[in-house]
PDB file with one MODEL, atoms N, CA, C and O in Angstrom:
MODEL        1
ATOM      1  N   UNK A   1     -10.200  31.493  14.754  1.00  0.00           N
ATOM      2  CA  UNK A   1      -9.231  31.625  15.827  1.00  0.00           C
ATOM      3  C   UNK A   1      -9.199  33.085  16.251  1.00  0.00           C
ATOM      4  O   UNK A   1      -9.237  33.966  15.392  1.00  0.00           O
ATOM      5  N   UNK A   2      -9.118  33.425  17.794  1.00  0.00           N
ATOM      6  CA  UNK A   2      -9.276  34.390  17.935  1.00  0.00           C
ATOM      7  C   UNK A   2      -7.801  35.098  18.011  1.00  0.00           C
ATOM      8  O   UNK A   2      -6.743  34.581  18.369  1.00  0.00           O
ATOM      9  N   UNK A   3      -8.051  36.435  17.568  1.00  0.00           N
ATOM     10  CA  UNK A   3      -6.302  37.244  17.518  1.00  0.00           C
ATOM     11  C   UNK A   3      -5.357  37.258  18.691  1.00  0.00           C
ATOM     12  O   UNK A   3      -4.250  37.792  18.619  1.00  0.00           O
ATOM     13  N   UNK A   4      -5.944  36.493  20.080  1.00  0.00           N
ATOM     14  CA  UNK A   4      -4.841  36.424  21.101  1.00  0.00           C
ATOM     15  C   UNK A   4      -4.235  34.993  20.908  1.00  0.00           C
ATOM     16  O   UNK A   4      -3.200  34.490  21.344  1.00  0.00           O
ATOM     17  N   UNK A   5      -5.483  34.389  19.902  1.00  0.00           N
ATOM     18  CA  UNK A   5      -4.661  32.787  20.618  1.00  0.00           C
ATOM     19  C   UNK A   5      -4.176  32.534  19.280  1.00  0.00           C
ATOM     20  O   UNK A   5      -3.783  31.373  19.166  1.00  0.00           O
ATOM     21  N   UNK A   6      -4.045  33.385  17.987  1.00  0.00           N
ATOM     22  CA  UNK A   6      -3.671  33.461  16.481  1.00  0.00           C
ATOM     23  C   UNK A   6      -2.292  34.041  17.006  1.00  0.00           C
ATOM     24  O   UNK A   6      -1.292  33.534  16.498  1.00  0.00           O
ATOM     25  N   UNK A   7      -2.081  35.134  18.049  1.00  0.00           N
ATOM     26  CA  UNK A   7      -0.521  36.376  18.123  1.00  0.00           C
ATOM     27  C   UNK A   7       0.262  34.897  19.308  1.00  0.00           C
ATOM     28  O   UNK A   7       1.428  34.506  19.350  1.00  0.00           O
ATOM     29  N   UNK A   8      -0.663  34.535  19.915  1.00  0.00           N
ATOM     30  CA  UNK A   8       0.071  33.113  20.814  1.00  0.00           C
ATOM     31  C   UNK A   8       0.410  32.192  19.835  1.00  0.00           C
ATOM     32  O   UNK A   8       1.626  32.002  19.850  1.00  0.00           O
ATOM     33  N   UNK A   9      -0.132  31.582  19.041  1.00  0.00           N
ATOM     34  CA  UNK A   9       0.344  30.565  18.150  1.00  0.00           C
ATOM     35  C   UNK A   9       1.937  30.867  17.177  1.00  0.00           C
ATOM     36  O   UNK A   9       2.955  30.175  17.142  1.00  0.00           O
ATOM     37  N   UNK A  10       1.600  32.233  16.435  1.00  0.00           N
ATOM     38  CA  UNK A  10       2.585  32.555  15.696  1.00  0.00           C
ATOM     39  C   UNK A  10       3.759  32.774  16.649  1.00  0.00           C
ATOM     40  O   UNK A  10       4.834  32.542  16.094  1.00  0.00           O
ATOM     41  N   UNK A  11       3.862  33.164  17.954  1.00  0.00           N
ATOM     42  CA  UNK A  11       4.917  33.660  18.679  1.00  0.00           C
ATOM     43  C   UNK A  11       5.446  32.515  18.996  1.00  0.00           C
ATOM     44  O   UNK A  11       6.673  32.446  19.073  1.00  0.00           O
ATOM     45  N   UNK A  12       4.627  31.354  19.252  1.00  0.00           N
ATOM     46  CA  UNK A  12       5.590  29.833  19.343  1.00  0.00           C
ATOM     47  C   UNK A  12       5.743  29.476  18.355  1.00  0.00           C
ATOM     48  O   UNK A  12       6.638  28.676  18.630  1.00  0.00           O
ATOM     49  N   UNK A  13       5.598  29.367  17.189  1.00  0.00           N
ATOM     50  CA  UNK A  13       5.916  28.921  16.295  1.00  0.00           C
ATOM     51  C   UNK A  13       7.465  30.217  15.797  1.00  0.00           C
ATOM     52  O   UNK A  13       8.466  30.093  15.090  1.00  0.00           O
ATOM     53  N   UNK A  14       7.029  31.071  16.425  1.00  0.00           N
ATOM     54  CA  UNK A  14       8.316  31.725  15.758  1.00  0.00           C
ATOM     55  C   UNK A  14      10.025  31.619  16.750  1.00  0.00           C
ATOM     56  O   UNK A  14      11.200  31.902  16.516  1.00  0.00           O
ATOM     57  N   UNK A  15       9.275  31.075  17.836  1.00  0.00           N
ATOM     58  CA  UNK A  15      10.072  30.657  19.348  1.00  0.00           C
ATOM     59  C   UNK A  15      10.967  29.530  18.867  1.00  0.00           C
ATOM     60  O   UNK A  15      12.169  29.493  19.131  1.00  0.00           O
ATOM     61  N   UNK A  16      10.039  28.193  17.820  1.00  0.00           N
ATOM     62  CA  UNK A  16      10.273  26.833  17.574  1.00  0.00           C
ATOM     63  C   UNK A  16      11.321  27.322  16.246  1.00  0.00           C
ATOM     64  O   UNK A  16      12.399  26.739  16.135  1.00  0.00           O
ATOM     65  N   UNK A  17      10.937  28.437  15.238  1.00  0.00           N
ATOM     66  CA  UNK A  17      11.610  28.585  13.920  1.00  0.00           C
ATOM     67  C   UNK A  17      13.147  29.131  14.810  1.00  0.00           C
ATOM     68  O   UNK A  17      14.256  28.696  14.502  1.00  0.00           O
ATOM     69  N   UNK A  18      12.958  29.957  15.725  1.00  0.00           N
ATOM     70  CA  UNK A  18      14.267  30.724  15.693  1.00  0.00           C
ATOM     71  C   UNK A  18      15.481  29.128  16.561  1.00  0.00           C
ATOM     72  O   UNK A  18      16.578  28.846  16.078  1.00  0.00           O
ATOM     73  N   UNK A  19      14.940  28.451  17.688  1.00  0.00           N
ATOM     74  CA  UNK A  19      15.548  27.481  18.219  1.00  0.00           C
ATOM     75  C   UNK A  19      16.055  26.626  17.139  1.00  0.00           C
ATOM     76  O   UNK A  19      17.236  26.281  17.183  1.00  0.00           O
ATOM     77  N   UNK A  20      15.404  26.296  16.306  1.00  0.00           N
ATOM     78  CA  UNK A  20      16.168  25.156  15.584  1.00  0.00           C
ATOM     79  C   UNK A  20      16.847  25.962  14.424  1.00  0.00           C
ATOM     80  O   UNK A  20      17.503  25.340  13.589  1.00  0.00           O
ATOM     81  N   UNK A  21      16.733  27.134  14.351  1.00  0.00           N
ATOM     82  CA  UNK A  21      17.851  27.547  13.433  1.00  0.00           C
ATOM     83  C   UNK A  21      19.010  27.584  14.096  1.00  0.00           C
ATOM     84  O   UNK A  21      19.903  26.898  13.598  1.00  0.00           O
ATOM     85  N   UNK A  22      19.302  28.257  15.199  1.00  0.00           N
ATOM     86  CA  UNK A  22      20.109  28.102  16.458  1.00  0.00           C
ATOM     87  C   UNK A  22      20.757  27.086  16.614  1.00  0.00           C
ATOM     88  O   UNK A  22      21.985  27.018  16.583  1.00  0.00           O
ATOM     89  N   UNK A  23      19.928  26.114  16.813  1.00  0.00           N
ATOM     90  CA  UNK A  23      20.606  24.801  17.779  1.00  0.00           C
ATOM     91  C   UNK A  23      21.563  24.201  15.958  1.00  0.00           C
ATOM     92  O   UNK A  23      22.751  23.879  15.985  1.00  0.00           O
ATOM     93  N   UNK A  24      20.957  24.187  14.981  1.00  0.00           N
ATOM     94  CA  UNK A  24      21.628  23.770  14.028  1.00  0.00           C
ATOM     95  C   UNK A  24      23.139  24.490  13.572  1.00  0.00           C
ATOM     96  O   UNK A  24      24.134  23.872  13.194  1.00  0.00           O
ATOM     97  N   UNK A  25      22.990  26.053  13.734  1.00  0.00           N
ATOM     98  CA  UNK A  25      24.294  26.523  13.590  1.00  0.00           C
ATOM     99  C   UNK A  25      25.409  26.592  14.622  1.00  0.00           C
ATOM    100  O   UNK A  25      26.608  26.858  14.549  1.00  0.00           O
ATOM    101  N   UNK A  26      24.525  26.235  15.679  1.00  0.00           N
ATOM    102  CA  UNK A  26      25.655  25.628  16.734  1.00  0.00           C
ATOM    103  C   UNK A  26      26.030  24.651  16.455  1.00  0.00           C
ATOM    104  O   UNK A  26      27.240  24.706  16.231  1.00  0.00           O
ATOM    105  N   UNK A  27      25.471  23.349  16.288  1.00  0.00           N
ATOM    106  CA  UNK A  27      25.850  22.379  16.042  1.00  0.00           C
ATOM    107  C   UNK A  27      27.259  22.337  14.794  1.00  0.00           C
ATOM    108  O   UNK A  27      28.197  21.550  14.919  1.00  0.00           O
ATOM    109  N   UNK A  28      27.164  23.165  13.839  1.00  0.00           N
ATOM    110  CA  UNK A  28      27.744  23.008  12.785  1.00  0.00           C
ATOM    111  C   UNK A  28      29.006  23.916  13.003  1.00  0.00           C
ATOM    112  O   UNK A  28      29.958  23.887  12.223  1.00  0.00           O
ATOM    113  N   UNK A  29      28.954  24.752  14.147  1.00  0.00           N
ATOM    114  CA  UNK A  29      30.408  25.604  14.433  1.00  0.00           C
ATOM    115  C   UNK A  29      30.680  24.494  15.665  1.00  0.00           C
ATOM    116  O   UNK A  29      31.884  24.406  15.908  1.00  0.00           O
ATOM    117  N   UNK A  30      29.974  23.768  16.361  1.00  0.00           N
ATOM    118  CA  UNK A  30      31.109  22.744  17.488  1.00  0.00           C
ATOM    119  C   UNK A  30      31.421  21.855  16.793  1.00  0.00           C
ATOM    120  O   UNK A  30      32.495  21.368  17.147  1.00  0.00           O
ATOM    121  N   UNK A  31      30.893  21.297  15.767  1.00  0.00           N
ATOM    122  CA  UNK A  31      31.288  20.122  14.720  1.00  0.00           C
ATOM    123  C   UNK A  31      32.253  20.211  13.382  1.00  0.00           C
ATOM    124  O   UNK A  31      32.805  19.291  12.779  1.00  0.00           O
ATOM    125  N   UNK A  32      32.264  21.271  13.190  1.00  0.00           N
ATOM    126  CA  UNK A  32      33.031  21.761  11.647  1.00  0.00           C
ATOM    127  C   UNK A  32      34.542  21.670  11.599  1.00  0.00           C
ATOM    128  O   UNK A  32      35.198  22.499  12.231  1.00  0.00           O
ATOM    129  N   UNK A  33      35.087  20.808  10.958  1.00  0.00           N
ATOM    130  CA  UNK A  33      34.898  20.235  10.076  1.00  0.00           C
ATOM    131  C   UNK A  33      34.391  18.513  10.433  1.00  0.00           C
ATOM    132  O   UNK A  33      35.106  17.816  11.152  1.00  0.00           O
ATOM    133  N   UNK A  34      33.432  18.116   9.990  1.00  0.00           N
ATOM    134  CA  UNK A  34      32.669  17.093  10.246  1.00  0.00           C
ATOM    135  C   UNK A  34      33.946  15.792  10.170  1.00  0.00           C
ATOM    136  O   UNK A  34      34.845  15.554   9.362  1.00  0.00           O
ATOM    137  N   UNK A  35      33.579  15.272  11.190  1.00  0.00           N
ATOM    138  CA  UNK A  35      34.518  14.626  11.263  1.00  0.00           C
ATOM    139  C   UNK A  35      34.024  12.953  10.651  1.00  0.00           C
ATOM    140  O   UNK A  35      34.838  12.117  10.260  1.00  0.00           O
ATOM    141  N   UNK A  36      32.980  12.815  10.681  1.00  0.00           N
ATOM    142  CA  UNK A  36      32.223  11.002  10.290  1.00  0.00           C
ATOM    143  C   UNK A  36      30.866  11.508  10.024  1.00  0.00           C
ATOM    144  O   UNK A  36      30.387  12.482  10.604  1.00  0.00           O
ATOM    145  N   UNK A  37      30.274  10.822   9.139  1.00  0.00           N
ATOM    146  CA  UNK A  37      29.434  10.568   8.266  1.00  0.00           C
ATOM    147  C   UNK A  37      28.226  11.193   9.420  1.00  0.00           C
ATOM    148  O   UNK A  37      27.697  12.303   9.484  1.00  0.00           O
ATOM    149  N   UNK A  38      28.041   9.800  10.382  1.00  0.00           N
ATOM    150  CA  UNK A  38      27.047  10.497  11.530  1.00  0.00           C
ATOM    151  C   UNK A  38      26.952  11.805  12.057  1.00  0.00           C
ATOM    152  O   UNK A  38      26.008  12.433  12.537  1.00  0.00           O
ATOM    153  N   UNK A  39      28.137  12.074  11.860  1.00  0.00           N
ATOM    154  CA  UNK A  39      28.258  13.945  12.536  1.00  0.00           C
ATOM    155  C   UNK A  39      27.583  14.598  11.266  1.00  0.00           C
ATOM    156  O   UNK A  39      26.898  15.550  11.641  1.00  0.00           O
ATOM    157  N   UNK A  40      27.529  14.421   9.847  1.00  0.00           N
ATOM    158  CA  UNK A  40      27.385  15.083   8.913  1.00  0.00           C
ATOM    159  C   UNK A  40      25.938  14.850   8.815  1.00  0.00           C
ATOM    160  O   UNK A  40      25.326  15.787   8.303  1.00  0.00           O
ATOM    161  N   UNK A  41      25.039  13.551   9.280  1.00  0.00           N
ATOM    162  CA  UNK A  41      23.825  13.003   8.873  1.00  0.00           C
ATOM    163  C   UNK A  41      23.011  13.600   9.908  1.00  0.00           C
ATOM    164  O   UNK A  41      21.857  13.927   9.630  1.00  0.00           O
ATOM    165  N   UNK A  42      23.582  13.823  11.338  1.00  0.00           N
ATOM    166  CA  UNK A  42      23.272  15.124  12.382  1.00  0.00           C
ATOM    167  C   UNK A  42      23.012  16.042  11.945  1.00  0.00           C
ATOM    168  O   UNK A  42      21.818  16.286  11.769  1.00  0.00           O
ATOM    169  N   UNK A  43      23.864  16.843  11.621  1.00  0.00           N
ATOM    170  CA  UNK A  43      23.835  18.512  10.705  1.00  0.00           C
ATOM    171  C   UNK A  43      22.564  18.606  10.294  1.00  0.00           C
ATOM    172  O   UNK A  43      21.641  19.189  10.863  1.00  0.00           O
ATOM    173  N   UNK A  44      22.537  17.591   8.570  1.00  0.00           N
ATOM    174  CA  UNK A  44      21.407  17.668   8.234  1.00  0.00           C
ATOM    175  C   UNK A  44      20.025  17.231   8.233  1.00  0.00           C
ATOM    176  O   UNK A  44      19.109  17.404   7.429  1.00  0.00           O
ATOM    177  N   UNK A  45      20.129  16.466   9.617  1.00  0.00           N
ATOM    178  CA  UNK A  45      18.783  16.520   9.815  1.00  0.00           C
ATOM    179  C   UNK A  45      18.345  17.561  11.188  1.00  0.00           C
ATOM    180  O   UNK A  45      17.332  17.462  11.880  1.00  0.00           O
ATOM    181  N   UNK A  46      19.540  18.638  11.320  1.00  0.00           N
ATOM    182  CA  UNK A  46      18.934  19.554  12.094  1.00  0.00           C
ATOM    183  C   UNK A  46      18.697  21.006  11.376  1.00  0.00           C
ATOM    184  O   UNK A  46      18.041  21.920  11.877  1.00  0.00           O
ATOM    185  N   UNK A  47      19.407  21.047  10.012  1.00  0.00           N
ATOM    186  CA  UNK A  47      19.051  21.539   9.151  1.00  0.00           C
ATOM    187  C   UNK A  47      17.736  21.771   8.611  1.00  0.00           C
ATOM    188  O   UNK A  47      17.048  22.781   8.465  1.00  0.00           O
ATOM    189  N   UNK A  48      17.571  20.448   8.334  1.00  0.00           N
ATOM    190  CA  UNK A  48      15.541  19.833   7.810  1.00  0.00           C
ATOM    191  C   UNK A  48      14.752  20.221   8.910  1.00  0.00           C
ATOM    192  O   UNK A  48      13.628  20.566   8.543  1.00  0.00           O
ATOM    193  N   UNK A  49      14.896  20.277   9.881  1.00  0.00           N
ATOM    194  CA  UNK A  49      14.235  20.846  11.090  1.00  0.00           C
ATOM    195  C   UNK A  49      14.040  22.324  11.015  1.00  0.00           C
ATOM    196  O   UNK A  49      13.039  23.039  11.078  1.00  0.00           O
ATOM    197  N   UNK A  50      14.890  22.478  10.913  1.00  0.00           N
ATOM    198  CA  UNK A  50      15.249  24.131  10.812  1.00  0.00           C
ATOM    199  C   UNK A  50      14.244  24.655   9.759  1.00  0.00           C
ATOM    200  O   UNK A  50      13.336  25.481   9.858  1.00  0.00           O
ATOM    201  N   UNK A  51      14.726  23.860   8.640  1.00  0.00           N
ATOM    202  CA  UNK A  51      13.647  24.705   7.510  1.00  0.00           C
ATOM    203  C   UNK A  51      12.380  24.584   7.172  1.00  0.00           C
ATOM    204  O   UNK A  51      11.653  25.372   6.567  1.00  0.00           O
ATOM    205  N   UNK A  52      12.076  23.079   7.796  1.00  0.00           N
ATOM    206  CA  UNK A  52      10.359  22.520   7.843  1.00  0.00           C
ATOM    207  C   UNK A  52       9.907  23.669   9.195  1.00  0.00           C
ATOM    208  O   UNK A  52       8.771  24.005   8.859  1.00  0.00           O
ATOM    209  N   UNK A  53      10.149  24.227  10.188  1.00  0.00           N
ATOM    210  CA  UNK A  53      10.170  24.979  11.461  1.00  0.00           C
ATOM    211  C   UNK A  53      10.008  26.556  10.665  1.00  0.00           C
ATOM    212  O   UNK A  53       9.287  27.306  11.324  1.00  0.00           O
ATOM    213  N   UNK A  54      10.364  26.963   9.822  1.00  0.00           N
ATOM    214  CA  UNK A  54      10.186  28.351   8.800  1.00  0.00           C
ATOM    215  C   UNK A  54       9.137  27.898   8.099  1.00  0.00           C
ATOM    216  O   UNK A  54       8.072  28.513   8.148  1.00  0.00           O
ATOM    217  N   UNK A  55       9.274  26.768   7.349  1.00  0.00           N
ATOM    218  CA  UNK A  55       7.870  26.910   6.317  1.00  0.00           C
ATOM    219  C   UNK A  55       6.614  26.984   7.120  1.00  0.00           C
ATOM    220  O   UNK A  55       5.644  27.677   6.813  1.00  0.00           O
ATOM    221  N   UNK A  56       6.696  26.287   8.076  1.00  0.00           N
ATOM    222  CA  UNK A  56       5.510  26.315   9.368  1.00  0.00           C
ATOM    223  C   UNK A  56       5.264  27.557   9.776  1.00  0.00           C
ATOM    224  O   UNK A  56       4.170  28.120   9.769  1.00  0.00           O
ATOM    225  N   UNK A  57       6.357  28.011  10.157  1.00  0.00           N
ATOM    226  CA  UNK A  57       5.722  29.218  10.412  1.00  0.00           C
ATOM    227  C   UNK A  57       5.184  30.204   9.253  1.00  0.00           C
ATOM    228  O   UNK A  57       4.115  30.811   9.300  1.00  0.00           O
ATOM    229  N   UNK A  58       6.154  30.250   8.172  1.00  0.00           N
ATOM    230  CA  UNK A  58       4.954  30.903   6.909  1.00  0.00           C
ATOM    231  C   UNK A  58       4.101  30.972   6.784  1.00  0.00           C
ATOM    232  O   UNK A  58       3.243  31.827   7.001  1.00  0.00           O
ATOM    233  N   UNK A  59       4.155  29.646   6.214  1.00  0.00           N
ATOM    234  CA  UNK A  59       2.475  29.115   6.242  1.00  0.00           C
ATOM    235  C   UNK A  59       0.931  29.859   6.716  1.00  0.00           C
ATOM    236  O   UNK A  59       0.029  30.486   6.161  1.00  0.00           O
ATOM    237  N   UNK A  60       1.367  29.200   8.525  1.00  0.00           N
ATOM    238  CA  UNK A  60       0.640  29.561   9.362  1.00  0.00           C
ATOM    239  C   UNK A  60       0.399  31.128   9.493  1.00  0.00           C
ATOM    240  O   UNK A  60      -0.703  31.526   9.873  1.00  0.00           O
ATOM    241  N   UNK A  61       1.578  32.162   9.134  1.00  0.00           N
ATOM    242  CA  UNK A  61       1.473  33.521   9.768  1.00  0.00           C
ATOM    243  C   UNK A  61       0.705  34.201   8.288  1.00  0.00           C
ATOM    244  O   UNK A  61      -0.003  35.206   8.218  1.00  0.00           O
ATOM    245  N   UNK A  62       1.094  33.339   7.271  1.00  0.00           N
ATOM    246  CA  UNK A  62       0.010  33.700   5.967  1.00  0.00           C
ATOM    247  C   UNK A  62      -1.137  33.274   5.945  1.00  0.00           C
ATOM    248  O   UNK A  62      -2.079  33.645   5.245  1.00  0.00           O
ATOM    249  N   UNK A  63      -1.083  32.414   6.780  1.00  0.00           N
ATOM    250  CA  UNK A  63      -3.005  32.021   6.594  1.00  0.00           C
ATOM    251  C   UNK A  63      -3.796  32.822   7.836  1.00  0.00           C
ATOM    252  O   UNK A  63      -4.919  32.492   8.216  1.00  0.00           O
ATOM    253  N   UNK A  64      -3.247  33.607   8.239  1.00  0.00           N
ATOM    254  CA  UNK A  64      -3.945  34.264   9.919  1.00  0.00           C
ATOM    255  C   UNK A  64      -3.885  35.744   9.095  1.00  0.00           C
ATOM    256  O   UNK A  64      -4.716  36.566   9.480  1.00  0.00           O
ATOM    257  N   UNK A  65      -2.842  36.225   7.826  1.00  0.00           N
ATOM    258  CA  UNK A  65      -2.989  37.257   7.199  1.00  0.00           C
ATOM    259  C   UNK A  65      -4.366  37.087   6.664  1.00  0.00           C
ATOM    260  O   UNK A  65      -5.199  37.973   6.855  1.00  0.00           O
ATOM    261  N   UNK A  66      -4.622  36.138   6.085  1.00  0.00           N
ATOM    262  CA  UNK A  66      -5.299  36.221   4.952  1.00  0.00           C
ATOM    263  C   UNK A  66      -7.017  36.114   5.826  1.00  0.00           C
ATOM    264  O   UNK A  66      -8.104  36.397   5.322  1.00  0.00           O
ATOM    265  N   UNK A  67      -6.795  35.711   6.969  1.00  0.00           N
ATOM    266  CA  UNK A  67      -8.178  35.340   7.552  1.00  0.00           C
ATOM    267  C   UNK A  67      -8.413  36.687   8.318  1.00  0.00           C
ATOM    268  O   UNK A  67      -9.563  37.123   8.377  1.00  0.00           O
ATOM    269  N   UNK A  68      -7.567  37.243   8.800  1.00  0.00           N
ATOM    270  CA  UNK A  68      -7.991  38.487   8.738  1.00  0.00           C
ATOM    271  C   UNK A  68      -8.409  40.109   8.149  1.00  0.00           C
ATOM    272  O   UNK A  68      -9.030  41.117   8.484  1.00  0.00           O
ATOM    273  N   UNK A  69      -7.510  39.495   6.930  1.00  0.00           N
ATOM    274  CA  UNK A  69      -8.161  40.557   5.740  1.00  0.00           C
ATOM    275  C   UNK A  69      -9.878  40.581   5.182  1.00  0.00           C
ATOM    276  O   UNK A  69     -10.532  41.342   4.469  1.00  0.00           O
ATOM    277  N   UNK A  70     -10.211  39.121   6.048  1.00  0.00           N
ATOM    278  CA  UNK A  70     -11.537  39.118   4.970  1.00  0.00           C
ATOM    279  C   UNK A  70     -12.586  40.029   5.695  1.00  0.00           C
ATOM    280  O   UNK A  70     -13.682  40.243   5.177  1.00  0.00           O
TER     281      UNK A  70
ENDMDL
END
């Protein structure tokens, strides 16, 4: 992969990590204190989003380290 379309990839992926951390702590200050189960089963599956959306980007921004060290 070349380093414009490796600095393009990581920058959406870091676009996608920062939105769903966002949209989840919004969610949880217009919702708090959860009022029904569904509001709570919301949360956390925008939560799981949130943090599968970081490991992705890890991942990915460690394996573009490592391919360019060689």
């Amino acid at each position: 992969m070349s380093d414009d379309r490796y600095e393009s990839a990581v920058r959406e992926l870091r676009i996608a990590k920062d939105e769903a951390a966002v949209a989840a702590e919004d969610f949880y200050e217009k919702n708090w204190p959860f009022q029904t189960d569904d509001i709570s089963v919301q949360y956390g599956e925008l939560q799981f989003t949130a943090v599968v959306m970081l490991a992705e980007f890890e991942q990915f921004a460690q394996q573009g380290g490592t391919k360019r060290s060689r």
